[in-house]
PLY file of the C-alpha trace (Angstrom):
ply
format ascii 1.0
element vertex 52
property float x
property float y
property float z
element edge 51
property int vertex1
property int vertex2
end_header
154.31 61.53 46.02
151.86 63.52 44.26
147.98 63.95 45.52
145.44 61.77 43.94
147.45 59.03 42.70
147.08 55.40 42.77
150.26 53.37 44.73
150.75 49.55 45.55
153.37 48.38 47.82
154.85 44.49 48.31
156.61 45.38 51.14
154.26 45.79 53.86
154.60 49.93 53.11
158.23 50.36 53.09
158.79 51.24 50.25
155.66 52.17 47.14
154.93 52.67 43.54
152.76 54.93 41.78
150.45 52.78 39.53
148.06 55.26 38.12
148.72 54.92 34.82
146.11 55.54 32.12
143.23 56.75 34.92
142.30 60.30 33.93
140.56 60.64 37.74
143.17 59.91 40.18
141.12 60.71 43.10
138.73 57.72 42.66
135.86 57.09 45.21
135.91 53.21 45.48
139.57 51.00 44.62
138.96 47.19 44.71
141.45 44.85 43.86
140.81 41.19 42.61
143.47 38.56 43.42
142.61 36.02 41.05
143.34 37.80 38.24
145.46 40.54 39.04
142.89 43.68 38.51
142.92 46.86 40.36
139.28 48.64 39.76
139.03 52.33 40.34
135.59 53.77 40.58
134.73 57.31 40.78
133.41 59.14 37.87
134.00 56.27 35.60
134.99 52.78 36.03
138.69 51.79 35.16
140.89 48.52 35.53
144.78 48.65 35.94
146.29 44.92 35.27
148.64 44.42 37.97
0 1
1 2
2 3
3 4
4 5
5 6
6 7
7 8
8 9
9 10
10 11
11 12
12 13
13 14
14 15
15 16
16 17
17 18
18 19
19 20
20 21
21 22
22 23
23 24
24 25
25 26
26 27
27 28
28 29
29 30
30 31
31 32
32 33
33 34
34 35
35 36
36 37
37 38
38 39
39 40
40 41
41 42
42 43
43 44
44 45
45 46
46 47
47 48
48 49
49 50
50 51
């Protein structure tokens, strides 16, 4: 897996996936994600969503 990036897992951590997409700053500072619709927000030195 490479540093900095941005991975989910459904599995409980057996296996993951690298979700990073579009984020041009894959170390971000702050990652919340919002159930009710799906969103994954990265915060660091911008602000970016990833639709899950």
């Amino acid at each position: 897996m490479p540093d900095g990036a941005i991975y989910k897992t459904i599995d409980g951590g057996t296996t993951w996936q690298e979700i990073t997409g579009g984020i041009p700053y894959v170390k971000p500072l702050v990652l919340r994600f919002n159930p009710a619709t799906s969103e994954l927000w990265a915060g660091g030195v911008g602000l970016y969503k990833i639709k899950q």
